[in-house]
N, CA, C and O atoms as a GROMACS GRO file, in nm:
protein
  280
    1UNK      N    1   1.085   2.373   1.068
    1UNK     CA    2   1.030   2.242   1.043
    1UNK      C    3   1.112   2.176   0.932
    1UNK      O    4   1.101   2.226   0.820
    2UNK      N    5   1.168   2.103   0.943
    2UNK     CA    6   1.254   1.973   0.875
    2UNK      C    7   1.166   1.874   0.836
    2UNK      O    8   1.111   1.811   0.926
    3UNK      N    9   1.136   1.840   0.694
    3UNK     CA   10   1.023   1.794   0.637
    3UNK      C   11   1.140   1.664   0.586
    3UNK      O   12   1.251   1.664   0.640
    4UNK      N   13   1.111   1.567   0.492
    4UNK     CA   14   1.180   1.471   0.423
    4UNK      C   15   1.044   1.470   0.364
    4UNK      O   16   0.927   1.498   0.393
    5UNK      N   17   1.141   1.408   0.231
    5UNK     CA   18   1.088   1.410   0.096
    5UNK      C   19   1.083   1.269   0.039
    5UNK      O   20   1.189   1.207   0.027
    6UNK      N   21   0.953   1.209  -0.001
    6UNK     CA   22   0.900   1.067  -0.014
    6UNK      C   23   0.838   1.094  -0.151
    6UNK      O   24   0.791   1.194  -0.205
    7UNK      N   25   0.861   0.920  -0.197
    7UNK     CA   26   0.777   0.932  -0.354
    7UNK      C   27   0.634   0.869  -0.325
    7UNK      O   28   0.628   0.756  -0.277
    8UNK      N   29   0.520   0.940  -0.353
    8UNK     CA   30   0.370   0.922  -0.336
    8UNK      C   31   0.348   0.801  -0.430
    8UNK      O   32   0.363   0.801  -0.552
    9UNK      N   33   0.298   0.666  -0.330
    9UNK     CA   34   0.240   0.600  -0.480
    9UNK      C   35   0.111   0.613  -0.540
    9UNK      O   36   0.072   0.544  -0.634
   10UNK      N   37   0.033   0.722  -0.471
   10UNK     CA   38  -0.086   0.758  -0.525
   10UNK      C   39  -0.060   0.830  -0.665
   10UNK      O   40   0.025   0.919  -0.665
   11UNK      N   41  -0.136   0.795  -0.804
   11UNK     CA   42  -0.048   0.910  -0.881
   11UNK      C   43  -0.169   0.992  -0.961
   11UNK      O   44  -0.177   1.011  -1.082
   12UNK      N   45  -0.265   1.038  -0.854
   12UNK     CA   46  -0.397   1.123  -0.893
   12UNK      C   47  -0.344   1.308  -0.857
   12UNK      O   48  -0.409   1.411  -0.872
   13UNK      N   49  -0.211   1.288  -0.809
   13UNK     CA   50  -0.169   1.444  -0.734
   13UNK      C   51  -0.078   1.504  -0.881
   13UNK      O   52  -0.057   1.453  -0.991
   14UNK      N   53  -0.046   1.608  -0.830
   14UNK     CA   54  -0.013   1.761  -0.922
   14UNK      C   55   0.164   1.699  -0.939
   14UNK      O   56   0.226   1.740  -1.037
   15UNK      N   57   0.235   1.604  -0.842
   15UNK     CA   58   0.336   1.524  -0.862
   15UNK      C   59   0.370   1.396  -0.745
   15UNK      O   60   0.312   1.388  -0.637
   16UNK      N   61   0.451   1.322  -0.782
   16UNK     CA   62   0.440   1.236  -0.749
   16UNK      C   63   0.544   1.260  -0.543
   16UNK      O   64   0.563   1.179  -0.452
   17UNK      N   65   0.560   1.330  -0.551
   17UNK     CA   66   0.611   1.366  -0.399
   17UNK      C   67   0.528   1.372  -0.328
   17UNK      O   68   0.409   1.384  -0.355
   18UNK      N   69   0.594   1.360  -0.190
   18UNK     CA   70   0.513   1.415  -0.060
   18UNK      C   71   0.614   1.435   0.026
   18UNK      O   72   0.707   1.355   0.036
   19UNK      N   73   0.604   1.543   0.097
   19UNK     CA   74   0.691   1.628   0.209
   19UNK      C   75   0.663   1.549   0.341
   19UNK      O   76   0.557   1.493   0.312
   20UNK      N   77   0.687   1.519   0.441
   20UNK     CA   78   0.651   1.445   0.559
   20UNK      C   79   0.725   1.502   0.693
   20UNK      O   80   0.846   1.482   0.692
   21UNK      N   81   0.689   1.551   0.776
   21UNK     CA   82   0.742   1.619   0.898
   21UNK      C   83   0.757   1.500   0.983
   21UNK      O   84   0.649   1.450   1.014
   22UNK      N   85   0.851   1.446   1.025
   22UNK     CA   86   0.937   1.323   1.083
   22UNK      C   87   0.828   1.350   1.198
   22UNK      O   88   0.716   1.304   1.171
   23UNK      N   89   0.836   1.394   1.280
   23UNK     CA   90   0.798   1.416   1.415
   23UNK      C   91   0.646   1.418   1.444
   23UNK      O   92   0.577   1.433   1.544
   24UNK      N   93   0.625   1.400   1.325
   24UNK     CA   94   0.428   1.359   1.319
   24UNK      C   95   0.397   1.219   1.240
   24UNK      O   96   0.307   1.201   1.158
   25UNK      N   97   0.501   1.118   1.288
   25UNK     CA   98   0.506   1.030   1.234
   25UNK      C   99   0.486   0.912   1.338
   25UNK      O  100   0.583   0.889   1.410
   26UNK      N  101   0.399   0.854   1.350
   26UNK     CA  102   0.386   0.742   1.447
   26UNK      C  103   0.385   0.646   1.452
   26UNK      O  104   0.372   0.591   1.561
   27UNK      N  105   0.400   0.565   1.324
   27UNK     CA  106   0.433   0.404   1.290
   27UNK      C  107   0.476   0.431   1.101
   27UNK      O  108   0.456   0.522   1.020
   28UNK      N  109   0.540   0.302   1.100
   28UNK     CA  110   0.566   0.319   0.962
   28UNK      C  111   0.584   0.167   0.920
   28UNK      O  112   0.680   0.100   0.959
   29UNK      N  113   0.480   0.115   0.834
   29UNK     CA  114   0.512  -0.056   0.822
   29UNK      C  115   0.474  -0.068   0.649
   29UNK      O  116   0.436   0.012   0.563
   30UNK      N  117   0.503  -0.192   0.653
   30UNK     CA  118   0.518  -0.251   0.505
   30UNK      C  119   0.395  -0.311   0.503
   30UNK      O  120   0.359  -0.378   0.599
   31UNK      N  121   0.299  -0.289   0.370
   31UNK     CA  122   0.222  -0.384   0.310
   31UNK      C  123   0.195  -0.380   0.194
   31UNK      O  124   0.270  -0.315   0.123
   32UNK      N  125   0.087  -0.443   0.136
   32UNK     CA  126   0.093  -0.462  -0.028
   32UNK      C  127  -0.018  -0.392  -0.080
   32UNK      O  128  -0.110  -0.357  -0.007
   33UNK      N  129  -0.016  -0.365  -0.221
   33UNK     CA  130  -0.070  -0.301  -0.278
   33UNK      C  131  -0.165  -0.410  -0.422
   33UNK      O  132  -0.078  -0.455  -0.497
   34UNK      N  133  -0.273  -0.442  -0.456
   34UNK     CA  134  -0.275  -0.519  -0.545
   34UNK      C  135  -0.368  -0.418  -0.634
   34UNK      O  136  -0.460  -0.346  -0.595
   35UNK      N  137  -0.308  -0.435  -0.782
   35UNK     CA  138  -0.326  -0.340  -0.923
   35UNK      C  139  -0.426  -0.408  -0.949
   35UNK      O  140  -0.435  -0.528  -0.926
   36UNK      N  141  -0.526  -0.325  -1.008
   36UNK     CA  142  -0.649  -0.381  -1.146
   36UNK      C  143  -0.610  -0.479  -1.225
   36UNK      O  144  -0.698  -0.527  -1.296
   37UNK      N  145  -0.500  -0.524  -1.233
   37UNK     CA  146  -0.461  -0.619  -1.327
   37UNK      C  147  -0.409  -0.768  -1.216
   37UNK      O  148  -0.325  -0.854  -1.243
   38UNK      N  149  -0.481  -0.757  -1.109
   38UNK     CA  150  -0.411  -0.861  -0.998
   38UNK      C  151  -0.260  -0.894  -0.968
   38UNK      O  152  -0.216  -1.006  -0.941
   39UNK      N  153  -0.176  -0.760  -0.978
   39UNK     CA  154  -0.022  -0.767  -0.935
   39UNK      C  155  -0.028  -0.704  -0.879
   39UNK      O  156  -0.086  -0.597  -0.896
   40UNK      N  157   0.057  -0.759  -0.742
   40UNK     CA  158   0.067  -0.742  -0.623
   40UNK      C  159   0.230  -0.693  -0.590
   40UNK      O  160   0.337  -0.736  -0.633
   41UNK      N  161   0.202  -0.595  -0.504
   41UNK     CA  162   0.322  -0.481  -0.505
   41UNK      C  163   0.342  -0.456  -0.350
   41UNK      O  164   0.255  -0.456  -0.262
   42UNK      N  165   0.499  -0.430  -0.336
   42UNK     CA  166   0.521  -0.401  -0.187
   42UNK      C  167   0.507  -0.234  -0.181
   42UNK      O  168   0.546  -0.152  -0.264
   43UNK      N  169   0.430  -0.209  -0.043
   43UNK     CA  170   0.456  -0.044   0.032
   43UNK      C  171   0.486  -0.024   0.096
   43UNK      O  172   0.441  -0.075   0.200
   44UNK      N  173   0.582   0.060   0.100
   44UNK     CA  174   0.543   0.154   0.248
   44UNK      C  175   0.467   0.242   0.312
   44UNK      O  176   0.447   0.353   0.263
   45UNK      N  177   0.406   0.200   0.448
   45UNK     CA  178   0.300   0.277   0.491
   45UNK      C  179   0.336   0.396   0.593
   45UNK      O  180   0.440   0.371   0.654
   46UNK      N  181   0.281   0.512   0.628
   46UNK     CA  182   0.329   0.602   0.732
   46UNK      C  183   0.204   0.602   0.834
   46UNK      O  184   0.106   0.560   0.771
   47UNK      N  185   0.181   0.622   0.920
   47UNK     CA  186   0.092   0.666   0.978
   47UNK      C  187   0.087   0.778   1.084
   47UNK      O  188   0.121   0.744   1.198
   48UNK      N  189   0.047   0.911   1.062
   48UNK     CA  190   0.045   1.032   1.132
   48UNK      C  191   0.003   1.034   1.221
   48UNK      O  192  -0.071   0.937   1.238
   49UNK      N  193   0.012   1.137   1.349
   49UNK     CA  194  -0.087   1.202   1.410
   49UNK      C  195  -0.184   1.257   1.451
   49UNK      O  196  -0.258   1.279   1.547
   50UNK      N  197  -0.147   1.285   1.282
   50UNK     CA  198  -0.350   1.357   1.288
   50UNK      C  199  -0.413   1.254   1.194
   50UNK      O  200  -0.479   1.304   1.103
   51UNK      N  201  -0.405   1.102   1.198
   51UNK     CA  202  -0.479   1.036   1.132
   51UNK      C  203  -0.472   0.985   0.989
   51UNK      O  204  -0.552   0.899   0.951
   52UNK      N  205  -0.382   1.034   0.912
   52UNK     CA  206  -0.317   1.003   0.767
   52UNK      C  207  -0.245   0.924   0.742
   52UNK      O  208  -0.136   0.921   0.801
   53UNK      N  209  -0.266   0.862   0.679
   53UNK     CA  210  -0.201   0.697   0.609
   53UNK      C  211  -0.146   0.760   0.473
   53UNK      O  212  -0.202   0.819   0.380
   54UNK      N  213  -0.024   0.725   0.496
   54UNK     CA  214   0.069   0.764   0.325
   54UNK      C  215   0.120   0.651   0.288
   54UNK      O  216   0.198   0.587   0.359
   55UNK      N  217   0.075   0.613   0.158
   55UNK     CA  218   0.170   0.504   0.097
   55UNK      C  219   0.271   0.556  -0.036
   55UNK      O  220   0.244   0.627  -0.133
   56UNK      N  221   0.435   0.470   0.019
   56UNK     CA  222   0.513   0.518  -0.040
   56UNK      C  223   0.598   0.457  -0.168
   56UNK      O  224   0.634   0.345  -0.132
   57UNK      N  225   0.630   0.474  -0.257
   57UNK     CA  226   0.712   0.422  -0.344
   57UNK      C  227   0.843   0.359  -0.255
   57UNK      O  228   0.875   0.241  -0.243
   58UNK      N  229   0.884   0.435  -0.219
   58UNK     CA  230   1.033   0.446  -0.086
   58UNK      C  231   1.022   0.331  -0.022
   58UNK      O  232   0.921   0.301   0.041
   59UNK      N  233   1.172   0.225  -0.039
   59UNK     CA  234   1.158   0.110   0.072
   59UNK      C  235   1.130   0.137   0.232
   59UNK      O  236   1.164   0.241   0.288
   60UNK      N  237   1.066   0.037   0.293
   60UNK     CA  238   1.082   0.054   0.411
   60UNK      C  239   1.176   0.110   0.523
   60UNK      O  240   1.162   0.189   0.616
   61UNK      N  241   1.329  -0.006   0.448
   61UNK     CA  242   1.446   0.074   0.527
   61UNK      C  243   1.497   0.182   0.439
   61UNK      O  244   1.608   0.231   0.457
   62UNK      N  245   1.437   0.209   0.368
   62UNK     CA  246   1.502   0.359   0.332
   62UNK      C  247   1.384   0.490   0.400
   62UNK      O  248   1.413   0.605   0.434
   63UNK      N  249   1.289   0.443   0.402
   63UNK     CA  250   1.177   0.530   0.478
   63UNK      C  251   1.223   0.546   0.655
   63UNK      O  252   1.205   0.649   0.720
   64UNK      N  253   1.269   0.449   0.698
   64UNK     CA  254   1.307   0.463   0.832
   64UNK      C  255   1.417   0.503   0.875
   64UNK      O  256   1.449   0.545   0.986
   65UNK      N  257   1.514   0.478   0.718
   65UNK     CA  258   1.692   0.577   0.762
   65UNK      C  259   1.651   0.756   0.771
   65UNK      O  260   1.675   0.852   0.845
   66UNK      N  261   1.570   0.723   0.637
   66UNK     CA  262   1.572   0.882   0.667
   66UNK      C  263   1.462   0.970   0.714
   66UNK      O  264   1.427   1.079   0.669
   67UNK      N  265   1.410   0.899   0.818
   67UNK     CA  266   1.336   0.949   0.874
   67UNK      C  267   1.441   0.957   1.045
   67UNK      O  268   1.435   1.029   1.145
   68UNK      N  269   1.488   0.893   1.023
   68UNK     CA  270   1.565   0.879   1.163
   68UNK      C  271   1.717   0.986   1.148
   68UNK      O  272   1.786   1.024   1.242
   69UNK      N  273   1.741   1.018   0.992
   69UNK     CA  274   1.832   1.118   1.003
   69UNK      C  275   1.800   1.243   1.109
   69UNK      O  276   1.695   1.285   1.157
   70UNK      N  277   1.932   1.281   1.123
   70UNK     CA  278   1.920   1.387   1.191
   70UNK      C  279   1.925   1.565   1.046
   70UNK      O  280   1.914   1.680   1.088
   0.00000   0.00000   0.00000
């Protein structure tokens, strides 16, 4: 299993990564994020197979180059 490695913008975890198995990946789009302080931020979104939504630090087209690496 060939995982790629994404920056989590959730930052409640043990670090700020997340591992992602390309091939359980079924859409991947951009939207925003708005802070407690009303600033508004771009994401990237993943959406799995088994139902999991990841939002990423990682641009869009950098989420989709290397997800499309071989």
């Amino acid at each position: 299993m060939a995982v790629k490695i994404f920056t989590n913008i959730f930052k409640g975890n043990a670090t700020d990564s997340v591992a992602i198995n390309p091939t359980h990946v079924v859409s991947v789009w951009e939207g925003i994020q708005v802070s407690e302080t009303n600033e508004v931020a771009t994401v990237t979104c993943l959406f799995t197979i088994t139902g999991q939504t990841f939002q990423l630090e990682d641009t869009y087209l950098e989420v989709v180059a290397r997800l499309n690496e071989v």
